[in-house]
N, C-alpha and C positions, 0 to 999 in steps of 0.2 A: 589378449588379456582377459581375466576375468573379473567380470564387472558384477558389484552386488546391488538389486533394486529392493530399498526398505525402507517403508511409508507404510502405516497403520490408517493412511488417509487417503491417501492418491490411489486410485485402482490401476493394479498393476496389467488389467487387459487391455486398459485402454493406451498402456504405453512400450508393452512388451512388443508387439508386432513391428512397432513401428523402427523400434532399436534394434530388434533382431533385422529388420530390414536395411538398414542405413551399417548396422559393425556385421557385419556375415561374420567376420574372422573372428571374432571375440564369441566368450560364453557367459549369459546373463545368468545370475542365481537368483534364488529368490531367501537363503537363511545363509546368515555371514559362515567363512571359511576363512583356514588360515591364508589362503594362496589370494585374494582379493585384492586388485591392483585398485581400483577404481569404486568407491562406496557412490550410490544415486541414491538419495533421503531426504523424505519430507515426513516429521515425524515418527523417526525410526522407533523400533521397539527399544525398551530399558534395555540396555548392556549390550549393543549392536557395535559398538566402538572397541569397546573390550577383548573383541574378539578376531580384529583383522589388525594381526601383526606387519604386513606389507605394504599397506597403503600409500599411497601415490598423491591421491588426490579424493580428496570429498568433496562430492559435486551435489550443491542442494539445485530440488525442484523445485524452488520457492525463491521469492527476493528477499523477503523477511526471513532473518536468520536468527534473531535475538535469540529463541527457544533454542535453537540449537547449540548456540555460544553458551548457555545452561549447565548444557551438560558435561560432567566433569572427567568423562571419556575420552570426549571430541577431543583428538591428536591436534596439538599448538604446533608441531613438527610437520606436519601436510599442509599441504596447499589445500583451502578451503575455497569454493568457490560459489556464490548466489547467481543466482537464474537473472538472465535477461532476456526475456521472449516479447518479441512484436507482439506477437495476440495478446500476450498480458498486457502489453502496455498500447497498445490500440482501444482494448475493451474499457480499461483505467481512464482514458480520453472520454471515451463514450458515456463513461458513468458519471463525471464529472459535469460536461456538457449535460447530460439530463439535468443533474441536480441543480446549475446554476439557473438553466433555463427554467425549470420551476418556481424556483425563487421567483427569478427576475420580472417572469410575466404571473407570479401572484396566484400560478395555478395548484400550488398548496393552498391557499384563504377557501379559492374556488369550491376543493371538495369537500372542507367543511361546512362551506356555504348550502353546497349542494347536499347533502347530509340530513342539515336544518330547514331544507326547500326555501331558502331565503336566495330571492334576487339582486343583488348588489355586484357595487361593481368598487374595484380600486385605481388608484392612480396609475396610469400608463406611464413608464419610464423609457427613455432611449438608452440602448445598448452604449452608448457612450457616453452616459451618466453614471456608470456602473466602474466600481474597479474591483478586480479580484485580484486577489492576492495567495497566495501558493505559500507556503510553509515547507519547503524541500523542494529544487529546485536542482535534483536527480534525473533520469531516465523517464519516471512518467512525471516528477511534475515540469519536465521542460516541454516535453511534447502534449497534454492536456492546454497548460499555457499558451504552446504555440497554436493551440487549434482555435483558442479562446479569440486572439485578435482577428481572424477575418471578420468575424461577426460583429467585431466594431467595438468589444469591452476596453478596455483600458487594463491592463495584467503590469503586478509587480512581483515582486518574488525575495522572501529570504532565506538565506542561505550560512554555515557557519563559516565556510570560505567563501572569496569576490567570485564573484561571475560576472560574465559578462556575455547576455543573449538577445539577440535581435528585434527588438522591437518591446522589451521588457524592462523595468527600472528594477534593475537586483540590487540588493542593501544586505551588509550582516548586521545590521541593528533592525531587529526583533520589532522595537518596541515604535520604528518610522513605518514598517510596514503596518503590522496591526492600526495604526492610527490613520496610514490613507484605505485603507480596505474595508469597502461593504462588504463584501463576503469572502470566508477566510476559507480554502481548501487545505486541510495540511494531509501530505503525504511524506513525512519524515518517517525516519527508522526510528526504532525506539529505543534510548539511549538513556543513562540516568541523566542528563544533561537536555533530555527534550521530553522525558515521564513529567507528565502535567501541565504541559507547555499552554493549553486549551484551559484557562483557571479564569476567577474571577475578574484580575488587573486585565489580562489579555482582551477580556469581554468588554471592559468598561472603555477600554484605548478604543474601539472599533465605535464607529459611527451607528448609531441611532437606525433600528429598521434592517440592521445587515443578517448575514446567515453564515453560519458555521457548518463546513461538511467535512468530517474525519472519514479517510477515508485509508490510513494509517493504522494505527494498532489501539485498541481502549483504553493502555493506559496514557496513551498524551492527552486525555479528558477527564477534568475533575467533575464528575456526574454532578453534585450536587450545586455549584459553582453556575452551569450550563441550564440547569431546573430555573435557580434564580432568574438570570438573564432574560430568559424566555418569559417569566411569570411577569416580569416586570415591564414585558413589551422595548426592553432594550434589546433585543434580537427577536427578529420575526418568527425565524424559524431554525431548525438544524437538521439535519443530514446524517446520521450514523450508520455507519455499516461492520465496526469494528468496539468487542466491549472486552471488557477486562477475564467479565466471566459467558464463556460462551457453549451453548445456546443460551442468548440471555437468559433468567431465570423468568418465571411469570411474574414474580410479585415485581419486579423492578417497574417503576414510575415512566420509565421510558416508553413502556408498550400503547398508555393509553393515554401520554402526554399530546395535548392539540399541537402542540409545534416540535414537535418530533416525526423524523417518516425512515421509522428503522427498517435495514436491510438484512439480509443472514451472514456475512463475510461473501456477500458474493461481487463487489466491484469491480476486479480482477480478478480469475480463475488462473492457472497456468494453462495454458494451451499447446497438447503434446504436439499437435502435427507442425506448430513454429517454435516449440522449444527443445524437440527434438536437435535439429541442426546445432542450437550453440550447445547441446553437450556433446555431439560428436567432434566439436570442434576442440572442444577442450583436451574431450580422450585421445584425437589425434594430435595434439599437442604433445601430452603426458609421454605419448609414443614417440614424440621423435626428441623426446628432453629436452622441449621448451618451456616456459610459464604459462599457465593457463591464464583463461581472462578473467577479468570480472571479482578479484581475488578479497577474499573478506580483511580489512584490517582489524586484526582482533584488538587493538589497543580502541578505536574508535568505536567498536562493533556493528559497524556493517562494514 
């Protein structure tokens, strides 16, 4: 088959060896054609869709697809399919876990502390006085969550359908989670139905002292909403990794805010050498005229 690699973002040396390694039999392009069975895109160029009459299947390198749902090219007629790679969602744990454990043991206060060379000290809390609470309750926010309970926190999780996972209290009322959860992680996709889900009501339901880590898309956060909160010492602190406009710009309040500790989009990365396999899996799907996995529902979008 002939497969097309088009991302204006993702460097394509670091993922061309590895696909030429794993499809010998196929041929990778790098600028669409008409004969292109199989599109790989994260970020493609304008009018990249427009251009491949055969398509099979569009396989993004990414789990966030909103942007691409955008676009008014993206074939409604192909199987669309979002990335699901262990490394992503290993490293998604990892960044999670840092951030709560910050929080929890106060060592954001610390480096301000340290900053001001003031010695003080804050309350020590146990790990099972803490509940955190997940906001998507997908691929990485089930496995972040699942990593959260050895440690002894207390995890709930909302969801817009039931679930039902081991050791967690999942609810689709919003408004029971936010209200038992010190610290709110949300990993949602971004939906009109979840843009600004992170707003003032959502701040005020959460208890006294908690933290907010978006680690999602900028717009499920109403920036100005999140200043408040914060100024008011009703949330200690927040977590952002993801902004509406990106690189954030310099003037925005966020950079020099004391209970802010922004990241660049880097909580998850995709990682070729474990996300390599679920797209061969998929292209050997395509081949033998199965479904692929992992399939976007465009009515929902994701």
């Amino acid at each position: 088959m002939n497969l097309l690699f088009a991302s204006q973002i993702e460097p394509a040396e670091r993922w061309l060896p590895l696909l030429e390694r794993a499809l010998p039999q196929d041929r990778i392009h790098l600028e669409p054609r008409a004969d292109i069975d199989v599109a790989l895109v994260a970020g493609p160029p304008k009018g990249t869709f427009g251009k491949l009459p055969r398509l099979k299947l569009v396989q993004s390198l990414w789990m966030g697809v909103e942007k691409l749902l955008e676009d008014p090219e993206l074939p409604r007629s192909v199987p669309f399919a979002r990335m699901v790679d262990p490394g992503m969602v290993a490293a998604m744990s990892e960044t999670v876990l840092a951030h709560v454990l910050d929080w929890h043991r106060h060592f954001w206060a610390y480096r301000l502390w340290q900053r001001d060379k003031k010695w003080k000290r804050r309350r020590q809390f146990m790990a099972q006085d803490r509940t955190i609470g997940f906001l998507g309750l997908g691929e990485l926010g089930t496995d972040a969550a699942g990593k959260l309970l050895p440690l002894g926190f207390k995890v709930c999780g909302w969801s817009r359908r039931p679930k039902s996972i081991a050791g967690l209290h999942c609810s689709t009322d919003l408004a029971e989670i936010l209200g038992m959860s010190d610290a709110i992680v949300c990993l949602l996709p971004l939906t009109e139905q979840t843009r600004g889900v992170l707003n003032a009501a959502a701040f005020a339901r959460m208890p006294a002292g908690g933290c907010v880590i978006n680690l999602a898309r900028g717009g499920h956060l109403v920036v100005p909403d999140l200043i408040a909160a914060l100024d008011s010492r009703h949330l200690a602190h927040a977590y952002l990794d993801v902004f509406d406009s990106e690189p954030l710009p310099a003037d925005s309040p966020l950079w020099m805010h004391p209970g802010v500790t922004v990241t660049p989009h880097i909580a998850a990365l995709t990682e070729p050498r474990t996300a390599v396999p679920s797209i061969v899996e998929n292209i050997e799907r395509v081949r033998r005229g199965e479904t692929p996995l992992h399939l976007v529902d465009f009515a929902a979008g994701y």
